[in-house]
N, C-alpha and C positions, 0 to 999 in steps of 0.2 A: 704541527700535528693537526690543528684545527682546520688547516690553510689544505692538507692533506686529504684530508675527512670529506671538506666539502668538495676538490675536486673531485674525489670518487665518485661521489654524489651526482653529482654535476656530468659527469659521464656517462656513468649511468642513463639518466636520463637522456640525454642524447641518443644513446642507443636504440633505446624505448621510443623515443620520437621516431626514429628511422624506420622501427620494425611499427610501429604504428601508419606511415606515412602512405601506403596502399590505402589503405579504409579513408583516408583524408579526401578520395575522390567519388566514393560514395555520399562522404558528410555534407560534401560541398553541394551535391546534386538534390540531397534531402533538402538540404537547408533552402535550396532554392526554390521548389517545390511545392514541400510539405513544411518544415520549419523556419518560417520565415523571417524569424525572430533571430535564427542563431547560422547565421550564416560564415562565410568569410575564416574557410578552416583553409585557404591557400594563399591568403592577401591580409592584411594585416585592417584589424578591426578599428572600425569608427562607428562611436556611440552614437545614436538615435537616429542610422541611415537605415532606409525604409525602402531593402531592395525590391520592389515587387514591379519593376518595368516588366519581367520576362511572364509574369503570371496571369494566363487566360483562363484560368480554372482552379477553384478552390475545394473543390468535392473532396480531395484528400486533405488537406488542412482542415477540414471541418469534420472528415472521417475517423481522424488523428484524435482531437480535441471530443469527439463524443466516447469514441474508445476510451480515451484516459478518464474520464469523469465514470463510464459506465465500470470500469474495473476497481476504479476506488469505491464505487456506490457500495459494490460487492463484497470487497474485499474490508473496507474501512467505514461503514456508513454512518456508524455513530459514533464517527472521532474516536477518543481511548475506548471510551464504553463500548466497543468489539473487542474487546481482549479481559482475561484476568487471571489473577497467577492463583493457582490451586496449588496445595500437597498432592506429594505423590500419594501413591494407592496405599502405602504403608503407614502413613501419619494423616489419610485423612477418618480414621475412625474417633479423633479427638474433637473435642468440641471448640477444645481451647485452643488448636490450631488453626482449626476451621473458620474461627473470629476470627482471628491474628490477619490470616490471607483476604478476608472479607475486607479486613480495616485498610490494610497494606492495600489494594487494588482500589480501593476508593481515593487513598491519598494519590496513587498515580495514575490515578485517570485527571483528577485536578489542576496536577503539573505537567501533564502531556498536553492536556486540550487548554491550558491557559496560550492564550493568543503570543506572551513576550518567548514562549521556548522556540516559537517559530514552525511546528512541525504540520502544521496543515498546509501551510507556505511551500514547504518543503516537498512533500507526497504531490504537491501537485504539479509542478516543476517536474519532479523526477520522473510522474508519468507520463508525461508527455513527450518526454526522452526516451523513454522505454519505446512506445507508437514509432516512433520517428528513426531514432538514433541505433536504438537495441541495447545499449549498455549505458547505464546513470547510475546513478549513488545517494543518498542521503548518509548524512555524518552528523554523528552525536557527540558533540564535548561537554566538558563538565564546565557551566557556566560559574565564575567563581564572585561574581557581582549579584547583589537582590536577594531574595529570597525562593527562585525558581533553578533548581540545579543545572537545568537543560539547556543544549543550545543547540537547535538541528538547522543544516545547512545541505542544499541542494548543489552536489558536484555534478557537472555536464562532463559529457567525453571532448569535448574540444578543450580541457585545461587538463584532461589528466589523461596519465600512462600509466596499461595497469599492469601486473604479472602473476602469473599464480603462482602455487605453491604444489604440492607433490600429492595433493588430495584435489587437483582438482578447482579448487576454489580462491576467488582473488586474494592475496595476503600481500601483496603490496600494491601501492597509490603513491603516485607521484602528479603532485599537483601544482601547476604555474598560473601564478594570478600577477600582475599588475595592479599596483597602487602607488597612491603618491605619498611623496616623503613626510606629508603630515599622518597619513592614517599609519605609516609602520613606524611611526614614534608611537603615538596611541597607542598599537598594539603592544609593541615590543619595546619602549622606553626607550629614551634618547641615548643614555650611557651604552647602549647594548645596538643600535645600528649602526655603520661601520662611518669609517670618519671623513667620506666623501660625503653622506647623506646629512649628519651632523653640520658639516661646513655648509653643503646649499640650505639647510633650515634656517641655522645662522642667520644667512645671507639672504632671506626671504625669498627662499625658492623652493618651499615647501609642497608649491602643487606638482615640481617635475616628477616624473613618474620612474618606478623602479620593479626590476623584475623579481618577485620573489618566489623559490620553490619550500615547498612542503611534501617532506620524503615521509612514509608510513610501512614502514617492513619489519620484519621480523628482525630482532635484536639478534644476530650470530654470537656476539662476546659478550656476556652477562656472569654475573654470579649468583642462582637462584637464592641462595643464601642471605645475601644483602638486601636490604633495606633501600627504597631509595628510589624514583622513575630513572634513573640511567641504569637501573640492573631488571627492569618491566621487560617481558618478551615482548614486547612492540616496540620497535624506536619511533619515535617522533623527530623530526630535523627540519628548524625553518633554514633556509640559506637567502642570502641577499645576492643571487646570480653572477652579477658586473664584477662584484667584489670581491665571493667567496667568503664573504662574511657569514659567522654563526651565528644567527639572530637569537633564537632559542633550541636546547635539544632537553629531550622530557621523554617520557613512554606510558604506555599502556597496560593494563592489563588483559584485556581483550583490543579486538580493531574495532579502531571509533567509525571507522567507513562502511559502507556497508554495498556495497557496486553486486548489482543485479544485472545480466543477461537476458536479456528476453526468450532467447532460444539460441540456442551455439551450435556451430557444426565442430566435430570432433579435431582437435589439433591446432585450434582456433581458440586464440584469449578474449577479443572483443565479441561484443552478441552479435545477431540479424535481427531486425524489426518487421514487421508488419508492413512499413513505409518500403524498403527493399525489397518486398517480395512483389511489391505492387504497384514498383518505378517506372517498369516500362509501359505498364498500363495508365501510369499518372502522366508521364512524358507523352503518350502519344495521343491521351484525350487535352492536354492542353494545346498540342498541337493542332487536332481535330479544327478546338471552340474557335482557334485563331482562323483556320481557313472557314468554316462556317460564319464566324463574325464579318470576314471581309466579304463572302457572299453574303448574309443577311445588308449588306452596305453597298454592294453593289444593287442590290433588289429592290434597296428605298431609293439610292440614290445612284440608276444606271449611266452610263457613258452612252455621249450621246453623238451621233454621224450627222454630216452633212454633206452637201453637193460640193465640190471642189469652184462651181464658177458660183457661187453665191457672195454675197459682200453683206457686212453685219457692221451693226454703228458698233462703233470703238475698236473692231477686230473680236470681240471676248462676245460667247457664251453664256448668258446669267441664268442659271439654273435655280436662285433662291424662290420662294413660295413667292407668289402675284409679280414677276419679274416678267418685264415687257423686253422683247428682243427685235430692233426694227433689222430687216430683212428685204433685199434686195436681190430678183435673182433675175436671170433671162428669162425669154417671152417662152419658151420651148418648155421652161419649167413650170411654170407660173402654176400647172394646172395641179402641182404637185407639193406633198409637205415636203419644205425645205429641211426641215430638223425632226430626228425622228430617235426614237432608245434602242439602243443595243441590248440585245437581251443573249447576256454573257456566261448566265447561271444554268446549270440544271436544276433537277430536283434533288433538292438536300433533304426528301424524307429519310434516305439512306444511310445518312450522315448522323440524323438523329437518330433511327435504330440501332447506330454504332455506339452513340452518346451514351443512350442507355445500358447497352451490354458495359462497356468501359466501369462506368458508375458501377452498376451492379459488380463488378468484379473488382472493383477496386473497395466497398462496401465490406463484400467476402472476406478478402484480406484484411482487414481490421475488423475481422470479426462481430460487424454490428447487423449481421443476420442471426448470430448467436446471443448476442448480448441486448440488442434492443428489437424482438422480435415483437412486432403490435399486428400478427397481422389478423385482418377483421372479413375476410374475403371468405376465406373457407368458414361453412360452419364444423362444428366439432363436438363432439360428446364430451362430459368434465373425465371420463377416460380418458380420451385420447389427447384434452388439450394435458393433462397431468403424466401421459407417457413420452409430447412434445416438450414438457419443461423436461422431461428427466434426459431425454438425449441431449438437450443443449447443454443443461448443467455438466453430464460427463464427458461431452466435447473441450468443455473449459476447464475439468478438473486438474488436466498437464497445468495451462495458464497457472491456476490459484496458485496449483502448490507450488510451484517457484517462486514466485514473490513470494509466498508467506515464509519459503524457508530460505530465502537468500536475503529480504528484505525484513520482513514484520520482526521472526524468531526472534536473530539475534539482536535488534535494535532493541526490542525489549528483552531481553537478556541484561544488556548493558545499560537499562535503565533503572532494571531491579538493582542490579551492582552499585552504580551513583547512588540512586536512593539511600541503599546499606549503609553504603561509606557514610554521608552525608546525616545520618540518622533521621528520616522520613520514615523509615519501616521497622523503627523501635530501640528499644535501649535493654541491657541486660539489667537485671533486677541487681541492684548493688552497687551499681556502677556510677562514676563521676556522671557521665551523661545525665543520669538518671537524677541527681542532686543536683543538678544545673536545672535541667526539667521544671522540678519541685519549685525551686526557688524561684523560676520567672513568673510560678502557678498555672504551668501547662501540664495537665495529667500525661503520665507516658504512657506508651502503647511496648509494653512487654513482650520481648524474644521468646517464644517458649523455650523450655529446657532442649527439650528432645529437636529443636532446630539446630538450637546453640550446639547440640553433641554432632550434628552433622558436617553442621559450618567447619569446626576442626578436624572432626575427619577427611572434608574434605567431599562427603560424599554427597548425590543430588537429594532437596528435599520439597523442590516444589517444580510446577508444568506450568505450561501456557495453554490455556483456553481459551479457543475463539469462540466468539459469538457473531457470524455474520450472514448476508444470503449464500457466500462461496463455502463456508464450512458445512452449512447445510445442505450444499449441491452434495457437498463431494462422501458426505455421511448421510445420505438420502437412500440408501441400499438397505444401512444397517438398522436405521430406523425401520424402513419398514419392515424388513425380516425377525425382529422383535415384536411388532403387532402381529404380523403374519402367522410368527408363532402361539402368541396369543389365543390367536382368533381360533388356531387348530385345538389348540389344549381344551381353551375353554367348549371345543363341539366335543371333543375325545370324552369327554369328563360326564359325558351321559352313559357310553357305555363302560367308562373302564376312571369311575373317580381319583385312581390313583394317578394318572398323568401329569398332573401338576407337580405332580412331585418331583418330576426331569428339571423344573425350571426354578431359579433360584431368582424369587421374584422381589427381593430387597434389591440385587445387583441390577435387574432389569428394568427396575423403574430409576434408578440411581444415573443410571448408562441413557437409559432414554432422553431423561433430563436433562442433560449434558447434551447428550445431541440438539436438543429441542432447543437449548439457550435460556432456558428459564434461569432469573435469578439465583445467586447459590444459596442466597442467604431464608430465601421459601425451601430448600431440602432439609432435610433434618439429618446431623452428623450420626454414624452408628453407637456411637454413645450416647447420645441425644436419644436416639431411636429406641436402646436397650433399657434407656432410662424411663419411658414412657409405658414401653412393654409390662417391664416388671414391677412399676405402678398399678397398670392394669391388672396385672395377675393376683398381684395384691388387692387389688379390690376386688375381683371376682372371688378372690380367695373366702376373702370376708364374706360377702354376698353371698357365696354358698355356705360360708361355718352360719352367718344366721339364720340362713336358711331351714340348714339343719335344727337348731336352738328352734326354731319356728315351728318344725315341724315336731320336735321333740316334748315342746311346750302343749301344743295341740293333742299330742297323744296321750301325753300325761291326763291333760285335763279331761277328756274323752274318759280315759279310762277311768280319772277320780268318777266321773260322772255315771257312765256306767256300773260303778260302783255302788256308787249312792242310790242310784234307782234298783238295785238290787237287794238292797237294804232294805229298802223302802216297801218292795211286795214281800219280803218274807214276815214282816212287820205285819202287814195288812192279813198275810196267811197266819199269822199265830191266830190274829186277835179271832 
């Protein structure tokens, strides 16, 4: 049955390789290119070979590598702190929720941006495959060692084969790695590798190396009923390839993978890159540098003619720097240079006018006209340089929001999940957790109710909030259409005070803030907010009842007063 299972597996994939095997002739050309690192997708890889014989030009290897660094700046700049999980619109009027999500987003920015989860490693690697490749991955497992739950790892398209699913979006990963027979005891214990790998450790032959696949798809035969990772809608399956051995099989509850496209043509499962759009202009300026270079080589150091009846010591030409050449020619010649330079070259200013258009358009395609725009040439009004941020930003806003929603979303989706499980983002009031807590003398951080009623129903009770320069591009519209309003109301309100009243100005400074990326914990929750109100009110309240007492006292004594002096002259009239 086992021996069944994995050839399915194992089939599979083969197929997936085959229907991948097209794109393997673009990979190959990038890698040679642009990614020079990750080449060798038709010939079989060896470590620390350093193909770069064919490469005259590195404008796109460096156009690559600024791309990837400028889209994280954007998208990721302050490691976790660009992200944090909010309540939805319905439970953030609590106070007591409002902490909850503050304290829960502090704890997992801690173990996101701690260095052993590995996830800066990771995003960087994978972006650079995005420039280049057009489809990469980062994968999140629940790390079961230390004190850090995480463990993110950077898949490249040359180990995996991917397939979608009927929305569109990748749901299977099929991933072949190479290691040796020490590291998949490590991984997967000696008892549990098949019994050829067991015999060469034995036999101290632990570094020979072994193929192993890693299937990730959707479970078809489960019982959502059960209990248990073999009844998870995700299958996990390691196989040891040779053998058909089952090393480990487990599942998920959501996909630990997370494979991004950079941009897709319709009907099409792998992305396109940047690097692809800009191959024939990268192939043809390296070609260029190579003919330029051999003309800049002929111009320092030209070929050089002579007379056919001349005779020279040794037969040879020394063309080194203070190199003496004795020279013997006839009398008819004598009057004449025997040795003189071929001049073989035209003018290559044409070549470098090519140079630069090339660059320049190979630049465009990696969009670092959009993303690293310094220019100091033109001058500019702070108008116009703020109407040029705002076109670049909505040229990129396709970019961001892909990665944020094939990449960031769910990745932190599934780390809010781990957390949960793990109990990082709280314990219920009553619960063994919660007496464990106590006893080691770690205060716990409490579920609210009205979360706890959601988690069983089952329904959503918190969002992702970014904080970064791309959420701001891409919410640069709404912000200012909120001032803009503003600015109308507050001029409307000279002739017609009631205006303000259109605009619901708790929601719009709440909303602004969120766009703005200010701290959440500087907002005040609308019960915080209700609470403070009807403190006030209460004070004012007072403030005016003594008021009145004030003024009531005052009149009183006025009038005793007047009284008395009324008294006082009819007194003076008797006497």
């Amino acid at each position: 049955m086992a021996v069944g299972k994995a050839q399915g597996i194992i089939d599979r994939n083969t197929e997936m390789k085959r229907r991948k095997e097209p794109w393997n002739n673009h990979y190959q050309l990038i890698g040679e290119y642009i990614m020079l690192r990750k080449q060798q997708f038709q010939t079989e890889f060896q470590a620390g070979a350093f193909l770069t014989d064919e490469i005259c030009d590195t404008t796109a290897v460096q156009a690559n590598e600024k791309m990837a660094s400028s889209l994280l700046g954007a998208l990721w700049p302050n490691g976790a702190r660009t992200f944090r999980y909010v309540p939805i619109d319905e439970l953030a009027d609590s106070e007591e929720i409002k902490t909850y999500f503050e304290k829960g987003t502090r704890r997992a920015v801690d173990l996101l941006d701690d260095t052993k989860a590995g996830l800066a490693v990771a995003l960087e690697e994978y972006m650079r495959d995005q420039g280049g490749f057009g489809t990469s991955a980062v994968a999140l497992f629940e790390n079961e060692e230390g004190n850090n739950p995480f463990l993110f790892k950077a898949w490249d398209v040359k180990g995996m084969c991917i397939d979608e699913g009927f929305t569109g979006r990748v749901d299977t990963i099929f991933n072949e790695r190479e290691m040796t027979i020490r590291q998949e005891i490590k991984e997967y214990g000696f008892e549990n590798v098949s019994k050829k790998s067991q015999d060469k450790y034995t036999n101290n032959k632990g570094d020979d190396v072994v193929h192993v696949l890693h299937a990730i798809e959707p479970r078809m035969e489960r019982d959502p009923k059960r209990f248990g990772n073999k009844d998870m809608p995700i299958a996990s399956i390691h196989i040891e390839v040779e053998t058909k051995k089952i090393l480990k099989e487990s599942g998920f509850e959501e996909l630990p993978v997370f494979v991004t496209r950079f941009t897709k043509a319709m009907r099409e499962i792998y992305g396109r890159s940047p690097a692809m759009l800009a191959l024939a202009d990268i192939m043809e300026l390296n070609t260029l540098w190579e003919v330029v270079t051999l003309a800049i080589e002929k111009i320092m150091n030209p070929p050089m003619a002579m007379y056919e009846d001349g005779t020279f010591g040794g037969g040879v030409v020394d063309t080194s720097p203070g190199a003496i050449n004795t020279v013997s020619v006839s009398s008819r010649l004598s009057a004449q240079n025997p040795i003189w330079q071929m001049q073989t070259v035209g003018d290559i200013r044409s070549a470098e006018i090519l140079i630069d258009k090339l660059k320049d358009s190979i630049s465009e395609a990696f969009m670092l006209d959009r993303l690293l725009d310094f220019n100091n040439e033109t001058r500019m009004t702070a108008f116009e340089a703020n109407l040029r941020d705002k076109f670049r930003g909505e040229s990129l806003g396709t970019v961001y929001k892909r990665q944020e929603t094939e990449l960031f979303t769910p990745m932190l989706e599934r780390a809010f999940n781990i957390m949960l499980k793990r109990g990082f983002l709280g314990v219920q009031k009553g619960s063994q957790d919660e007496l464990d807590l106590i006893a080691k003398g770690i205060e716990p951080l409490y579920i609210p109710q009205a979360i706890l009623d959601r988690m069983l129903d089952g329904r959503e009770f918190y969002k992702i909030q970014y904080v970064s320069p791309a959420k701001r591009i891409m919410q640069a519209e709404e912000a200012q259409g909120i001032l803009t309003t503003f600015d109308f109301a507050a001029n409307a309100m000279v002739v017609a005070p009631q205006a303000l009243d259109n605009i619901d100005v708790d929601k719009a400074v709440v909303r602004l803030a969120e766009i703005s990326g200010i701290p959440t914990d500087i907002i005040n929750s609308t019960e915080a907010v209700k609470k403070m109100r009807d403190l006030r009110a209460q004070q004012q309240a007072q403030a005016a009842e003594q008021e009145q007492m004030k003024e009531a006292s005052e009149t009183m004594m006025n009038m005793a007063q007047a009284e008395a002096m009324s008294k006082g002259k009819d007194q003076n009239t008797q006497q």
